[in-house]
C-alpha positions as CSV (number, residue, x, y, z in Angstrom):
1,X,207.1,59.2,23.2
2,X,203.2,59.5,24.6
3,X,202.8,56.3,24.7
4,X,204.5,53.5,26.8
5,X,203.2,49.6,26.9
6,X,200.3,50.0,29.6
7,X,197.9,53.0,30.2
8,X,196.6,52.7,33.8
9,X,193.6,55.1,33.4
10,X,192.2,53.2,30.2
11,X,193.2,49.8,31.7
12,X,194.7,48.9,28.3
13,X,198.3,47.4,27.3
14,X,200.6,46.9,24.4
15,X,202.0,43.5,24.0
16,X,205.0,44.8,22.1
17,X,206.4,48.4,21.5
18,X,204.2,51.4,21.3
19,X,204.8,53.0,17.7
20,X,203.9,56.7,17.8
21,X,200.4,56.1,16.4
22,X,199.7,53.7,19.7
23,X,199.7,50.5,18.0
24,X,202.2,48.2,18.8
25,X,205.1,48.0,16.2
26,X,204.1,44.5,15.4
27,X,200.4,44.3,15.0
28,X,199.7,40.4,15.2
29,X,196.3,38.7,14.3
30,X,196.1,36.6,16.8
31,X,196.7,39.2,19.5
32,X,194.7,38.6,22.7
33,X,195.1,42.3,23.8
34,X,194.9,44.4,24.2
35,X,196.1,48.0,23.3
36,X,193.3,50.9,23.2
37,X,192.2,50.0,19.4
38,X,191.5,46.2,20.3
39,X,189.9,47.2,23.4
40,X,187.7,50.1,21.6
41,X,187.0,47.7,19.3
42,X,184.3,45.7,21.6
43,X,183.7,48.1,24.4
44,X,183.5,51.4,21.9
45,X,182.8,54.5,23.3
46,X,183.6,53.5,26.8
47,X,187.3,53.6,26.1
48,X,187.1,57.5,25.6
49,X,186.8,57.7,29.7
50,X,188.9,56.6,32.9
51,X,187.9,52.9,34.3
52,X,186.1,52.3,37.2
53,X,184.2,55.3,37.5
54,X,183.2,56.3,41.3
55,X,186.2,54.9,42.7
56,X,189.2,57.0,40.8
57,X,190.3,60.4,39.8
58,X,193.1,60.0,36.5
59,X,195.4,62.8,35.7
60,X,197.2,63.2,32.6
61,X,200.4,62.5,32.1
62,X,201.1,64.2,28.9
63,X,202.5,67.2,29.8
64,X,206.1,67.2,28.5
65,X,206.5,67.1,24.9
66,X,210.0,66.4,23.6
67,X,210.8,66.2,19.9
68,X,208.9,67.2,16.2
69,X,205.9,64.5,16.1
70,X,202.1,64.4,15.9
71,X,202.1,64.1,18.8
72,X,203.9,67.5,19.9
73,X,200.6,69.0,18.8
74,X,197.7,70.2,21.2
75,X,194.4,71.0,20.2
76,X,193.3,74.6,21.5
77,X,190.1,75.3,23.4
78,X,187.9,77.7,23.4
79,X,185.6,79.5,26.1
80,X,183.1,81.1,23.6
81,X,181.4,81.1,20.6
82,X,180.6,78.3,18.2
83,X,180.9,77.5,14.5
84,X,179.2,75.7,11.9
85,X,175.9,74.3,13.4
86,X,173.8,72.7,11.1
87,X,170.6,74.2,9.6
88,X,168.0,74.3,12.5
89,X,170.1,74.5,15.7
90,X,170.9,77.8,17.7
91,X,173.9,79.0,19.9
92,X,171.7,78.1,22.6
93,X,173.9,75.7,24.7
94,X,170.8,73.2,23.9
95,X,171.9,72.9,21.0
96,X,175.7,73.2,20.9
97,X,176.2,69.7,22.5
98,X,178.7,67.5,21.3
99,X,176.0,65.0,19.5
100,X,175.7,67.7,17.0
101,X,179.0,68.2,15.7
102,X,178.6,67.1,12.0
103,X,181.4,64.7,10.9
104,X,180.5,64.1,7.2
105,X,183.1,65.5,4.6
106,X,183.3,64.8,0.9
107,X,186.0,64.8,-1.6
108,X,186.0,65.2,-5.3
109,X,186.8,67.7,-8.3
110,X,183.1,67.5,-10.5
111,X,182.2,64.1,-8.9
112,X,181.2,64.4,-4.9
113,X,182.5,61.1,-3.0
114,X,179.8,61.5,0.0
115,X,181.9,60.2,3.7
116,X,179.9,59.7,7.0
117,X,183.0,60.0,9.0
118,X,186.7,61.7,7.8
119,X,188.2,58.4,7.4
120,X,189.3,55.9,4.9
121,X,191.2,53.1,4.6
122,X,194.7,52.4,3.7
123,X,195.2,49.9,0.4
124,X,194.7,46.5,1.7
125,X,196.3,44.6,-1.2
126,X,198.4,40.9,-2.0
127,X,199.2,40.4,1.5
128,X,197.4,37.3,2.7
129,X,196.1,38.9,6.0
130,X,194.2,41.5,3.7
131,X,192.9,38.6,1.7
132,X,191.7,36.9,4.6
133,X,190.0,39.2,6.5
134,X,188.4,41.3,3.8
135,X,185.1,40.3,4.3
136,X,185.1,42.5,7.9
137,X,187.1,45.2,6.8
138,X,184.7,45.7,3.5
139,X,181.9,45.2,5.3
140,X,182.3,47.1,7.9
141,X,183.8,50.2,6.2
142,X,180.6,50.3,3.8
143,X,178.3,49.9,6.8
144,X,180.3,52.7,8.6
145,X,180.2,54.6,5.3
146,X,183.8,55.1,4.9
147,X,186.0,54.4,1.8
148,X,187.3,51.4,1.5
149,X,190.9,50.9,-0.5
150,X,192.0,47.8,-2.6
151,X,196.0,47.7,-2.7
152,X,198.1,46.7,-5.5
153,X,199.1,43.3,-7.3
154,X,195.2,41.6,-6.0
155,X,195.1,40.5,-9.3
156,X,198.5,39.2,-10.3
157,X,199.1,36.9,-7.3
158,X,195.4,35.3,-7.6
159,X,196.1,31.6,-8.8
160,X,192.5,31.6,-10.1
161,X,193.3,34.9,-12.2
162,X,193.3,34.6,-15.9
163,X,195.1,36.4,-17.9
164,X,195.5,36.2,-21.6
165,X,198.0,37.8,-24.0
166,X,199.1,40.1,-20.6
167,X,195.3,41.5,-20.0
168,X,193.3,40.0,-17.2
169,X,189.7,38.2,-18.6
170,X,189.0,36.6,-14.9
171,X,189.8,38.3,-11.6
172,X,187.5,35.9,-8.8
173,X,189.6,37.6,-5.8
174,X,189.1,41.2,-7.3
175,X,185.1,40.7,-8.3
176,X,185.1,39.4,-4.8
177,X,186.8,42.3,-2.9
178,X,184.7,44.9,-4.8
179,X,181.3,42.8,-4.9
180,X,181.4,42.5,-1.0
181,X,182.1,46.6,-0.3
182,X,179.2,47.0,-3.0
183,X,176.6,44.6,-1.7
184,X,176.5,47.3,1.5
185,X,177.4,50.8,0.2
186,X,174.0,52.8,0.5
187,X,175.9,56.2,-0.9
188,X,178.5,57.3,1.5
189,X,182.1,56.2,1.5
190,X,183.6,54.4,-1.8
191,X,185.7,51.3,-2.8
192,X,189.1,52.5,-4.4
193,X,191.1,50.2,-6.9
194,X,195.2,50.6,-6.5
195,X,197.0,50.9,-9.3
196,X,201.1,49.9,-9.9
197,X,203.2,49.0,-12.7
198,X,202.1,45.1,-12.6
199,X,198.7,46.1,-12.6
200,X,198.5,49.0,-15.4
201,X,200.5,45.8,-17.4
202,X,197.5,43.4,-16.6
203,X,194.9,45.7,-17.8
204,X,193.4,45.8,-14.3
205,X,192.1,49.4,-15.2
206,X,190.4,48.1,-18.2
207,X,188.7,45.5,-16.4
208,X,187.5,47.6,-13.7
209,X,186.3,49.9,-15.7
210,X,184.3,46.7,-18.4
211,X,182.7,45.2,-15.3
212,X,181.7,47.9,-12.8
213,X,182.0,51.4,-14.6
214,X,181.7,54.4,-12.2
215,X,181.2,52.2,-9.3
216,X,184.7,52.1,-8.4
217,X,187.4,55.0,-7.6
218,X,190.7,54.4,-9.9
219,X,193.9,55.2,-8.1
220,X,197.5,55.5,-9.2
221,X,200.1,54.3,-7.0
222,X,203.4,56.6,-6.6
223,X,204.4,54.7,-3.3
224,X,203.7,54.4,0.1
225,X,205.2,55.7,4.0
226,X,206.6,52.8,4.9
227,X,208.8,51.6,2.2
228,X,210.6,53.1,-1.1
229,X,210.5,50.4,-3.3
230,X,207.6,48.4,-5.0
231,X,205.0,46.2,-2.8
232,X,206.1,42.5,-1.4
233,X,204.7,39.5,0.6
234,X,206.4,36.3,1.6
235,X,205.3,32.9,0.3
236,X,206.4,29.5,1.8
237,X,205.7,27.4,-1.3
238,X,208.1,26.7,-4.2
239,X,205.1,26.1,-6.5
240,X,203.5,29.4,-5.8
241,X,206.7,31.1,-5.9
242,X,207.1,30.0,-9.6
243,X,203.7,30.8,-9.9
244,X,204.6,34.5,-9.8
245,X,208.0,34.7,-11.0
246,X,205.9,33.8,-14.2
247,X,203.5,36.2,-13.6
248,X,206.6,38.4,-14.1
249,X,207.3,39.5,-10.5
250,X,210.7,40.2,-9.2
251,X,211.6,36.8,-6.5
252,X,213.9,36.9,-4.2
253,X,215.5,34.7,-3.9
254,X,215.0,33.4,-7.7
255,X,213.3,30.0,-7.4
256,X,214.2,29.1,-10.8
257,X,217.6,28.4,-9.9
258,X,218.7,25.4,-9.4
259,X,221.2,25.6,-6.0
260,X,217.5,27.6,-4.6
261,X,215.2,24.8,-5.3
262,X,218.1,22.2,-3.4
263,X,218.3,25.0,-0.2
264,X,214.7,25.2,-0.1
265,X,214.0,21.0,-0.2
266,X,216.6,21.0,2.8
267,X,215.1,23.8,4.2
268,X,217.9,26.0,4.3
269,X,215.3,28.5,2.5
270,X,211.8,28.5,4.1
271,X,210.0,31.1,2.1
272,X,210.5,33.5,-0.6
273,X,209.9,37.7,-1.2
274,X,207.7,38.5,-4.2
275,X,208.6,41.9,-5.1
276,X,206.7,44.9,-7.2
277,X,208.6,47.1,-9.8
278,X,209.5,51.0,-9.0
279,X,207.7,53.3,-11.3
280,X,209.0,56.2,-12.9
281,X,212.2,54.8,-14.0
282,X,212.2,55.8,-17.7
283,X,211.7,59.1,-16.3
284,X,214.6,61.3,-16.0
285,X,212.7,65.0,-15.6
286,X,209.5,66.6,-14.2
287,X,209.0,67.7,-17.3
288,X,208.6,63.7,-18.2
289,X,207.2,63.0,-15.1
290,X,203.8,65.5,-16.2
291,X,203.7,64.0,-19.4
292,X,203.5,60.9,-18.3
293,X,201.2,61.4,-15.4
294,X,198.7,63.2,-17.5
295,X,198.8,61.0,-20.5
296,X,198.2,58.6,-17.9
297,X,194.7,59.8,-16.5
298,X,193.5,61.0,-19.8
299,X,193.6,57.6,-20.4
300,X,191.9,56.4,-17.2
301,X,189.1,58.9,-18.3
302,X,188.5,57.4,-21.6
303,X,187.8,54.3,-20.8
304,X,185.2,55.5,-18.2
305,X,186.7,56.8,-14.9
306,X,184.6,59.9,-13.5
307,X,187.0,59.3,-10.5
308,X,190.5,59.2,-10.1
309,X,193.0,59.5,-7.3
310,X,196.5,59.3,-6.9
311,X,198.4,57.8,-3.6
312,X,202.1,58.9,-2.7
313,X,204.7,58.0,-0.5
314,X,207.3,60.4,1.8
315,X,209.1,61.3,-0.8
316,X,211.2,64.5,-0.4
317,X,209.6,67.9,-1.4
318,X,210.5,67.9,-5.4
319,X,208.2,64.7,-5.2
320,X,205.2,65.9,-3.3
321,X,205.3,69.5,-4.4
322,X,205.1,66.7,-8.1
323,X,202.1,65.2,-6.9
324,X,200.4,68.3,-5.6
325,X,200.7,70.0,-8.8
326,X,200.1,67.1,-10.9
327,X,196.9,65.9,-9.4
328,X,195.3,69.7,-9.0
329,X,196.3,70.3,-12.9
330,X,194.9,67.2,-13.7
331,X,191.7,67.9,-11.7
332,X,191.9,64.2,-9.4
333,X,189.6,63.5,-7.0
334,X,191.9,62.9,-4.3
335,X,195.6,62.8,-3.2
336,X,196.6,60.7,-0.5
337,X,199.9,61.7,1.2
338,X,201.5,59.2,3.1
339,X,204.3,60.0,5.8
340,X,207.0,57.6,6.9
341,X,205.9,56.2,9.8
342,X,203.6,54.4,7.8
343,X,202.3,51.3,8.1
344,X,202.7,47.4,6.3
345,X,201.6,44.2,5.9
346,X,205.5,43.3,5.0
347,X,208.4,45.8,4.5
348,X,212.1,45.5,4.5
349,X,212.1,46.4,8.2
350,X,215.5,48.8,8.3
351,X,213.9,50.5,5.9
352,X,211.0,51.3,7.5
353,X,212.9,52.8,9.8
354,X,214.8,54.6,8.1
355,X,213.8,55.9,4.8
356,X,211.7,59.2,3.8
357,X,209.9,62.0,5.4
358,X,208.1,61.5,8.6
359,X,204.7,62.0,8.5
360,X,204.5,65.8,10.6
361,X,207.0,67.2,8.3
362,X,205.5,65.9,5.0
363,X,202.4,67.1,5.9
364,X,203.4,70.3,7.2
365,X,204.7,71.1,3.8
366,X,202.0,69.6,1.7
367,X,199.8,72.3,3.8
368,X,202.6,74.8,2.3
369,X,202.5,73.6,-0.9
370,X,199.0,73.8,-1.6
371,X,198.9,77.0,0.4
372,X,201.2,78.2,-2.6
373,X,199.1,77.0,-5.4
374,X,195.6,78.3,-3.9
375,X,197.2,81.9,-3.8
376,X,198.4,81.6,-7.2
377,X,194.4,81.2,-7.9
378,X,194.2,77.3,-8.5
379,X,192.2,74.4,-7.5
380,X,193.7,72.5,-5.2
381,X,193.4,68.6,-5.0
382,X,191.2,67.5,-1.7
383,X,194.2,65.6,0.5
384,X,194.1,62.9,2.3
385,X,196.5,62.7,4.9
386,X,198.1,59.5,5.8
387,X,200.8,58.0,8.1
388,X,200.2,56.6,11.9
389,X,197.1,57.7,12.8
390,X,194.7,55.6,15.0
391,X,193.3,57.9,17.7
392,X,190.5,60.5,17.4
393,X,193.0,63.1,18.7
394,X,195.4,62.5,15.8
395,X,192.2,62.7,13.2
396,X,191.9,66.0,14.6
397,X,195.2,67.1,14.6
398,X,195.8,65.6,10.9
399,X,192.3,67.8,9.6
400,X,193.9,70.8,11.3
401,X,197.5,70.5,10.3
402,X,196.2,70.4,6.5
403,X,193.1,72.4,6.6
404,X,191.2,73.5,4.7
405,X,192.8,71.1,2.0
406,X,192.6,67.9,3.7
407,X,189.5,66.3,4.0
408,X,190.3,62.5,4.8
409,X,192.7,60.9,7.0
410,X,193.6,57.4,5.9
411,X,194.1,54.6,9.0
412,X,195.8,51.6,7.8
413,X,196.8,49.1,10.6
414,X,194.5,50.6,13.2
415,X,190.7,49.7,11.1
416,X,192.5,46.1,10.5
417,X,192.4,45.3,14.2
418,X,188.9,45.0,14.5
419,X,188.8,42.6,11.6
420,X,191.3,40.4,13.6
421,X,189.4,40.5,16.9
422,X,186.0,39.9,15.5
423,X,186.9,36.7,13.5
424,X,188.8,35.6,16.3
425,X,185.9,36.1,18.7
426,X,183.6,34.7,15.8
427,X,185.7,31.3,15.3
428,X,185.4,30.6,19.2
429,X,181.5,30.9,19.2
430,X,180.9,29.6,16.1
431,X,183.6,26.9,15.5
432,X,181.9,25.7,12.8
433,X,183.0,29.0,10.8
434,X,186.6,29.1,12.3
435,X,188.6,28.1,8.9
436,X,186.2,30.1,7.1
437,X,186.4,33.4,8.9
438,X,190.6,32.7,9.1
439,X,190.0,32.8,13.3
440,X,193.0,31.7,15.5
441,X,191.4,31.7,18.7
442,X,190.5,28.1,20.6
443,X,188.8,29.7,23.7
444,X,188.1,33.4,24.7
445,X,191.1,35.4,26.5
446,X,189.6,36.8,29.7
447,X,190.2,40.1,27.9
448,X,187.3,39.0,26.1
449,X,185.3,36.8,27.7
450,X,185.4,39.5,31.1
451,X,183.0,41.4,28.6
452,X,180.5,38.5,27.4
453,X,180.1,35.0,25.7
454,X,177.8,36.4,22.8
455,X,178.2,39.2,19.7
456,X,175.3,41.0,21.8
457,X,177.2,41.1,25.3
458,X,180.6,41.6,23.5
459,X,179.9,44.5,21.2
460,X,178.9,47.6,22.5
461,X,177.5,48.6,18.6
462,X,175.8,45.3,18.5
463,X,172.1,46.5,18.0
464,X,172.8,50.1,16.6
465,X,173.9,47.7,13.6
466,X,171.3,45.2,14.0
467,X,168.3,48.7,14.0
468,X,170.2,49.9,10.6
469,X,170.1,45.9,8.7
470,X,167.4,44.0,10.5
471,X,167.6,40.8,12.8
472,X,168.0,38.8,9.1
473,X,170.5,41.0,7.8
474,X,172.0,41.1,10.8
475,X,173.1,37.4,11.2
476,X,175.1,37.0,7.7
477,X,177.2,40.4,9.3
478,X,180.6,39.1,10.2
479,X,181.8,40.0,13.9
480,X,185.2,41.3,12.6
481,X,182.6,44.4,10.6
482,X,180.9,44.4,13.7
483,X,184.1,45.3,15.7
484,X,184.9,48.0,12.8
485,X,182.0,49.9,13.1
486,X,182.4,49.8,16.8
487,X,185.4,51.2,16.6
488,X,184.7,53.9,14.0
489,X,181.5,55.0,16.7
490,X,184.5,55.3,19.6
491,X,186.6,57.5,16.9
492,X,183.8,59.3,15.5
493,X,182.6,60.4,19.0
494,X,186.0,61.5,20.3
495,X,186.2,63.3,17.0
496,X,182.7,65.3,18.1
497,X,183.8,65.6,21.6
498,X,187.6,67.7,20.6
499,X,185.3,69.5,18.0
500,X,182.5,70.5,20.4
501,X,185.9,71.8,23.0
502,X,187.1,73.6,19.8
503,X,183.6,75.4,19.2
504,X,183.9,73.8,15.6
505,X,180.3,71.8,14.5
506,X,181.5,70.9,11.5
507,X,184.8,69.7,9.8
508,X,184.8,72.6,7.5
509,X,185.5,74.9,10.0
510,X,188.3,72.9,11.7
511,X,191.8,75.2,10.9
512,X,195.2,75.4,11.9
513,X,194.1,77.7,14.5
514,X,192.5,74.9,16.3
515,X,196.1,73.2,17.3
516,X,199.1,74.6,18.6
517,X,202.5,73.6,19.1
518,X,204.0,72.1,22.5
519,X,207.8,73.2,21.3
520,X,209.3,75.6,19.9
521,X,211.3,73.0,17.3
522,X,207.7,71.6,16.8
523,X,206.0,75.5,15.8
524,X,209.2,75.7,13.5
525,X,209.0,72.6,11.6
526,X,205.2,72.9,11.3
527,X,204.0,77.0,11.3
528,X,201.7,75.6,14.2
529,X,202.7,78.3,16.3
530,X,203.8,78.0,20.0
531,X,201.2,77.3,23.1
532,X,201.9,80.4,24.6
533,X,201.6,82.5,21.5
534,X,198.6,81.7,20.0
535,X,196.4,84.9,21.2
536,X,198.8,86.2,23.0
537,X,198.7,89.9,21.8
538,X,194.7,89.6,21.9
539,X,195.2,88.5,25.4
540,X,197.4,91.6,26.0
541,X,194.7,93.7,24.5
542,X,192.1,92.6,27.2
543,X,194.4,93.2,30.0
544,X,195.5,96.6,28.6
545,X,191.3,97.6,28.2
């Protein structure tokens, strides 16, 4: 693995295991630090560079690659040349700085979905930490100008959600996920609204579609990377639990039972698991499977979608070759591929471990796949790539691995830390807006308080935000959006820096010949091909002239 639980250089630690992405396995809210994304998250792009300056010299220690992952990839350099300067600028080496390297990307089949940055979010959905810290994460993904995903089930587990003869006519916690994203969108990014079986039931599609027309993204929900059954979360009360097994969810264990309600009054059971359906099973052929699916989005389009995208878990290859297909025949907008490593709010935990394709190989193939289809002289679907990414090496490696087909990669865990650190930070200052902002903090850590007392001396972004809203605006921001976008700066300018190395100045000149493989196991699993053969024969060639 690349990462262990401290990093010297960066001066940053892990308070539990390192997962492959650099997160810790167990993200917790409450966390006082502080692992690279917490820490990016206030200091920014000072996190891309070795501490204390003047006194050090780092070297790396990620030499030795052992295994098929991410990252076994390396991302080549170049000596000469460079690519895709924007209208205006030169090869002069004026102009071909890193600043310049042009990050914005679109996706979309006749509509254009305009992006800042090459990132979106995974679906934040029921689980209570998405509910609680949504106001960050929206607001600082539509300030950042990056799409912004709303998970399944947001309707059916909302107490204050109305819903007559099984079609929603009142959705407060849905009006308020979108409303929020909306009130700061100004044209780049999107909000996306999650599809699954519960929800198609509800008539969420209908009411999205009555109350906000084209302003929303429709997406259908195949699964997800980190689990191969429907969506869950874990309530503590019997009432609520009720609640939902009569909002027709599957709940485990059943708290209409008798001999349940006596274990959970003696507190023998504490909580219980709300559980989605699987889809798909009244399906018993592709043949079915296309039907379906297309009968499906014809019907998202005439009730007013112009946008539509479909998300899908790790699956084996019948499935995503399936969802490839599908979505390019069907013209979608986007197709967002998930690999197992992927992340959760709550997921049978074995299972996690266990189950599907992991995110290198999955992709690899979904390159293959579409590779197929474009030489057969169709369309393919823009992809989204998806799976434990949070570093602006991995972005890199992810737009490479899939290029020129991918044009987003989708971060799930990684742009919900800031959220968490900001509202933490925001409760201590402001205690009068602790319950309200969900923080868990009494005092600063030193982590934080080593940095400053105030949103201005703790936030590196603090007044590029406050030059783009005003010093009015600027106040009703909360610090958890604050600490997004201040992340999203330190990604997007590592992201320009590897370009500007690779001699590629914008993303649609990023290919697979910008990353090469650190194994051999790793060039065979992914067609990357092998360090030291990439150019080897043109190397040859200059020695032989």
């Amino acid at each position: 693995m690349r990462f262990s639980k401290s990093n010297d250089v960066l001066g940053t630690a892990n308070r539990g295991n390192a997962a492959e992405s650099s997160l810790c396995t167990l993200c917790r809210a409450d966390c006082q630090g502080k692992c690279e994304t917490w820490l990016s998250s206030m200091v920014g792009r000072k996190l891309l560079y070795p501490r204390d300056f003047g006194t050090v010299t780092a070297g790396a220690n990620n030499t030795t690659h052992v295994g098929v992952s991410y990252n076994s990839l390396r991302i080549q350099g170049y000596a000469y040349g460079a690519k895709g300067l924007k209208e205006g600028l030169s090869t002069n080496p004026d102009d071909c700085i890193f600043p310049n390297v042009d990050l914005s990307t679109e996706f979309g089949a006749s509509v254009k979905t305009k992006s800042r940055i090459p990132l979106m979010t995974g679906a934040l959905g029921s689980t209570f930490i998405a509910a609680k810290y949504w106001d960050s994460f929206a607001v600082g993904g539509a300030l950042a100008g990056i799409p912004v995903v709303i998970g399944e089930n947001v309707v059916g587990v909302d107490k204050e959600s109305v819903i007559n003869n099984g079609k929603i006519t009142k959705a407060p916690e849905l009006d308020r996920r979108i409303d929020t994203y909306l009130r700061y969108f100004d044209g780049y990014g999107a909000i996306i609204v999650q599809l699954n079986v519960e929800d198609t039931r509800n008539g969420v599609a209908e009411y999205v579609a009555n109350k906000y027309g084209d302003k929303c993204i429709i997406e259908l929900k195949w699964g997800q990377g980190a689990k191969d059954i429907g969506g869950e979360i874990q309530v503590k009360s019997l009432e609520y639990a009720l609640f939902l097994k009569k909002r027709g969810y599957v709940v485990d264990p059943n708290p209409e039972l008798p001999e349940v309600q006596e274990a959970f009054e003696k507190g023998a059971i504490e909580s219980f698991a709300r559980h989605s359906r699987l889809g798909g099973t009244n399906l018993s052929s592709v043949d079915l499977v296309r039907e379906d699916f297309m009968k499906s989005v014809e019907y998202l389009r005439s009730i007013g979608f112009n946008r539509i995208s479909l998300k899908t878990g790790s699956y084996g290859m019948e499935e995503l070759a399936m969802a490839i297909k599908f979505a390019s025949e069907a013209k979608l907008d986007l197709l967002t591929i998930d690999g197992s490593g992927g992340g959760t709010g709550m997921s049978p935990w074995n299972m996690m471990q266990s189950w599907g394709v992991p995110s290198i190989n999955l992709h690899s193939k979904a390159y293959e796949y579409a590779s197929l289809l474009s030489a057969n002289g169709e369309k393919v679907v823009d992809l989204s790539f998806a799976g434990g990414f949070a570093l602006e090496d991995s972005i890199f490696k992810g737009l490479a691995l899939g290029a020129p087909f991918t044009k987003m990669i989708c971060m799930g865990r990684s742009l919900m830390i800031p959220g968490f650190l900001g509202s933490n930070i925001e409760g201590v200052l402001n205690p009068e807006r602790k319950d309200a902002v969900n923080g868990n903090w009494t005092e600063l850590p030193k982590t934080v308080s080593s940095l400053g007392t105030t949103p201005e001396d703790i936030f590196s972004s603090y007044f590029d935000i406050q030059k783009k809203l005003g010093k009015d605006e600027m106040k009703k921001i909360p610090y958890g959006a604050m600490a997004l976008w201040t992340l999203v700066d330190k990604l997007s300018c590592g992201l320009q820096q590897l370009m500007a190395g690779a001699r590629r100045f914008s993303l649609n000149k990023v290919s697979r010949n910008d990353i090469f493989s650190a194994n051999r196991e790793t060039a065979r699993e992914t067609g990357i091909a092998h360090i030291s053969d990439v150019n080897d024969e043109s190397a040859k060639k200059i020695l032989m002239s």
